[in-house]
C-alpha positions as CSV (number, residue, x, y, z in Angstrom):
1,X,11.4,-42.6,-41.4
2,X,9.9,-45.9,-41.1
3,X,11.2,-49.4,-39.9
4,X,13.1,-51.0,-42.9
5,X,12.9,-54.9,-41.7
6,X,11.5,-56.9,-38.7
7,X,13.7,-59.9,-37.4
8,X,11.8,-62.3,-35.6
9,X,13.9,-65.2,-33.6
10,X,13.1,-67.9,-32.0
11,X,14.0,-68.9,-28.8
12,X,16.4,-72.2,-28.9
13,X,14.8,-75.7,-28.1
14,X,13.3,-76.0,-24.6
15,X,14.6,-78.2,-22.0
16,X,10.6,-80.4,-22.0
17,X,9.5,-83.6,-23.6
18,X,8.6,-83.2,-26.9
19,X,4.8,-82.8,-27.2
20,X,3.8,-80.9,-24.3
21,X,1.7,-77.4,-24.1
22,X,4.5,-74.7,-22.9
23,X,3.2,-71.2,-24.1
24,X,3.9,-69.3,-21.2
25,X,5.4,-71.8,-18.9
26,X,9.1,-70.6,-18.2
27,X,10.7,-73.4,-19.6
28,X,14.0,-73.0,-19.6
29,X,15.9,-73.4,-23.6
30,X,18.9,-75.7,-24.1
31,X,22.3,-73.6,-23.8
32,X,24.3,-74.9,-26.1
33,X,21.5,-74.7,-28.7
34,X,21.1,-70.7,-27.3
35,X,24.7,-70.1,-27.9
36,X,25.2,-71.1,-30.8
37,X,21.9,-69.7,-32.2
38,X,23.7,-66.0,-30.6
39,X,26.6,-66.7,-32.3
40,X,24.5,-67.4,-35.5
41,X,22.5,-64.2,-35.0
42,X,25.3,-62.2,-34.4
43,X,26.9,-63.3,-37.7
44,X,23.6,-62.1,-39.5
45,X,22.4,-59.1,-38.2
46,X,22.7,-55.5,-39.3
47,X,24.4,-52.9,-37.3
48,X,22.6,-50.5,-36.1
49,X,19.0,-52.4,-34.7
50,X,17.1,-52.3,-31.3
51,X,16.0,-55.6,-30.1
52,X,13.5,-56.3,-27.6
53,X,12.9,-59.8,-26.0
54,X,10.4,-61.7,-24.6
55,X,10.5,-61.6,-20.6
56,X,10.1,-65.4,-20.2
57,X,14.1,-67.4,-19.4
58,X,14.3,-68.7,-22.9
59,X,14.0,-65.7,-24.8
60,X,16.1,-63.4,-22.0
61,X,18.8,-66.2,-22.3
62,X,19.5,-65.7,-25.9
63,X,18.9,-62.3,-26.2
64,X,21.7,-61.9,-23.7
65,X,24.1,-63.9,-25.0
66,X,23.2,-61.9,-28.0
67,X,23.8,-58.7,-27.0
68,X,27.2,-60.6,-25.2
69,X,28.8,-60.9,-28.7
70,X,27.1,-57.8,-30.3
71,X,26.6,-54.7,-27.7
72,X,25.9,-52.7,-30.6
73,X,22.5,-54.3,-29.9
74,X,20.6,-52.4,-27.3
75,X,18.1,-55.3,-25.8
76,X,14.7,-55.0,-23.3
77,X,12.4,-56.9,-22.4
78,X,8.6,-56.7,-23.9
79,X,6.0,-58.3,-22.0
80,X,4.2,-58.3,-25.5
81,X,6.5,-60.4,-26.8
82,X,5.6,-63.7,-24.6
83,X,3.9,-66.7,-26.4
84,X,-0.2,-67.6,-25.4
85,X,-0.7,-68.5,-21.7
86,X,-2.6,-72.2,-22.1
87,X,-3.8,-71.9,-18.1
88,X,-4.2,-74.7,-16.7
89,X,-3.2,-76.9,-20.1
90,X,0.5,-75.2,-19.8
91,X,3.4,-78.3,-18.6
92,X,0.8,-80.6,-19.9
93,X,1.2,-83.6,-22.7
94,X,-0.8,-81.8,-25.7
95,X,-2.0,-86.1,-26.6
96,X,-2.7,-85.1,-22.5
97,X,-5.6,-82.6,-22.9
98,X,-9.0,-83.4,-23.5
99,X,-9.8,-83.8,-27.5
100,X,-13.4,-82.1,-26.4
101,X,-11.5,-79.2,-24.7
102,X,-8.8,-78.6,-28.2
103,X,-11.9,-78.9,-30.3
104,X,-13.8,-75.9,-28.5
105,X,-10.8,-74.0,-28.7
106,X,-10.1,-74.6,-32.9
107,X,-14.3,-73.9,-33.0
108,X,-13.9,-70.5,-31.6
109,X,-10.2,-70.0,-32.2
110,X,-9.9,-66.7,-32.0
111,X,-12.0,-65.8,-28.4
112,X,-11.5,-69.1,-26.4
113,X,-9.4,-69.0,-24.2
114,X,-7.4,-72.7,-24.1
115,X,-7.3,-73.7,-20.4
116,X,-8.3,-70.2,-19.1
117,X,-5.5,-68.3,-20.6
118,X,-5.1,-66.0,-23.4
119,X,-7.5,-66.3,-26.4
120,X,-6.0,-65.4,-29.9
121,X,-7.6,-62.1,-30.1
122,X,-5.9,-60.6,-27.1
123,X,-2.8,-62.0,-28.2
124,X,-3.0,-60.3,-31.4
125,X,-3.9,-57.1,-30.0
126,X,-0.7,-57.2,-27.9
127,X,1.5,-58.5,-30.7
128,X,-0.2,-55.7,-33.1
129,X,0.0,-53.0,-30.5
130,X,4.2,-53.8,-30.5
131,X,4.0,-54.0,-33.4
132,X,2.4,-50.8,-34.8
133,X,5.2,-49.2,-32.1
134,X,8.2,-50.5,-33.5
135,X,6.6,-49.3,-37.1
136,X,7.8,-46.0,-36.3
137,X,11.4,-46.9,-35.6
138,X,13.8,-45.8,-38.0
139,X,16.2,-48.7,-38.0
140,X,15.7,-52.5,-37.9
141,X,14.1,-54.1,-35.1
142,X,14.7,-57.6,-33.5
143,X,12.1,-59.3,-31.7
144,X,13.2,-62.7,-29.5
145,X,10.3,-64.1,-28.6
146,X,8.0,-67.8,-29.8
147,X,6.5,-69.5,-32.8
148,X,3.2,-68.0,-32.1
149,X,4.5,-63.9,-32.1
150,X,5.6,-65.0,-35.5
151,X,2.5,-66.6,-36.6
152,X,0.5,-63.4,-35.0
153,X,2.8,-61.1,-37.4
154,X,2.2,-63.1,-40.7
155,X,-1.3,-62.8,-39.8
156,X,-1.3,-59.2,-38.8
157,X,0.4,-58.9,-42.3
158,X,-2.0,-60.3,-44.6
159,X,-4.7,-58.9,-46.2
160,X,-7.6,-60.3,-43.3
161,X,-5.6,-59.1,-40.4
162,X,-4.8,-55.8,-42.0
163,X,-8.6,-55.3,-41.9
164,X,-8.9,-56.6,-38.4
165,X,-10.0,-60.0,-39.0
166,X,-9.8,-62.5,-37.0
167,X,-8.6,-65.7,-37.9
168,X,-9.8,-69.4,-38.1
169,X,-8.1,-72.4,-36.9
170,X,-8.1,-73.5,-41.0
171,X,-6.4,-69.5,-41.4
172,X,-4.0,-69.3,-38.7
173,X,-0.5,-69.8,-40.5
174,X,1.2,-73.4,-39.8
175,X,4.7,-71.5,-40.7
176,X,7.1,-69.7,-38.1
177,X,10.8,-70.1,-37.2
178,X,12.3,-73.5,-36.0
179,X,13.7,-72.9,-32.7
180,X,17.0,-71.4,-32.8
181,X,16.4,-69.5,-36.1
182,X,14.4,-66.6,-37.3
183,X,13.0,-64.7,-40.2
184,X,12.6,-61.2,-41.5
185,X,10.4,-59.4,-42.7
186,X,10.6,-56.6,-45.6
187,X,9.3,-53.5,-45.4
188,X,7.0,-54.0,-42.1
């Protein structure tokens, strides 16, 4: 049997200025925002699906209060999961970095590696690797985890990343969940 939908959901809004670089940084997420984006989820969800969570406080927090209201929902955490690691750009003002140093990362977007962290490709292989995992689960799955998971799934799921393209910066989709909220996606 294979895995009927994918829920993606974002972790609620962090607790950072607006504008700055916070990939893997362990922000922590409002808590009112994370509880009532549980009690949202909890509403919507399907009996009967795994979830696994991004290890970093803002995804943990709502998974938990998740499974809180639902323990139906078996959670753990996947290292996977966690959004790019920016280096040494991460807690920084994005208006903050270098224009030279963003513009080498969107020329080569999918092997630099912004501020020394991860480049696109080796998130992508991560995301795909969890990906191609939870394919052979036969229930829905729910992923907590960050805008950029979500974008590596559309892009795994179109035609180019199918075929193990990688993408441009003009490619890579602008879409994914607002904080708080998710998507699905049918069949995976």
């Amino acid at each position: 049997m294979t895995l009927q939908r994918l829920w993606i959901a974002r972790h609620a809004p962090v607790l950072l200025p607006p504008g700055t670089c916070y990939g893997r940084l362990d922000a922590p997420a409002d808590p009112a925002a994370t509880a009532a984006s549980a009690q949202r989820l909890a509403n919507w969800l399907p009996q009967g699906l795994s979830a696994r969570h991004s290890p970093l406080q803002r995804c943990a927090l709502l998974a938990h209060q998740l499974q809180a209201l639902r323990p139906d929902i078996a959670i753990a955490p996947d290292e996977r999961l966690a959004e790019m690691d920016f280096g040494c750009w991460e807690g920084q003002a994005w208006n903050a970095i270098a224009r030279t140093d963003i513009d080498a990362w969107t020329a080569r977007f999918a092997d630099h590696r912004p501020g020394g962290g991860d480049s696109l490709a080796q998130m992508l292989e991560r995301v795909n690797a969890a990906l191609q995992e939870v394919r052979a689960q036969p229930s829905d799955m729910l992923w907590i985890s960050h805008a950029g998971v979500a974008r590596c799934v559309q892009w795994l799921r179109c035609d180019q990343g199918k075929q193990g393209q990688f993408p441009t910066a003009a490619q890579w989709p602008a879409q994914a969940p607002a904080p708080g909220h998710w998507t699905c996606y049918a069949p995976i």
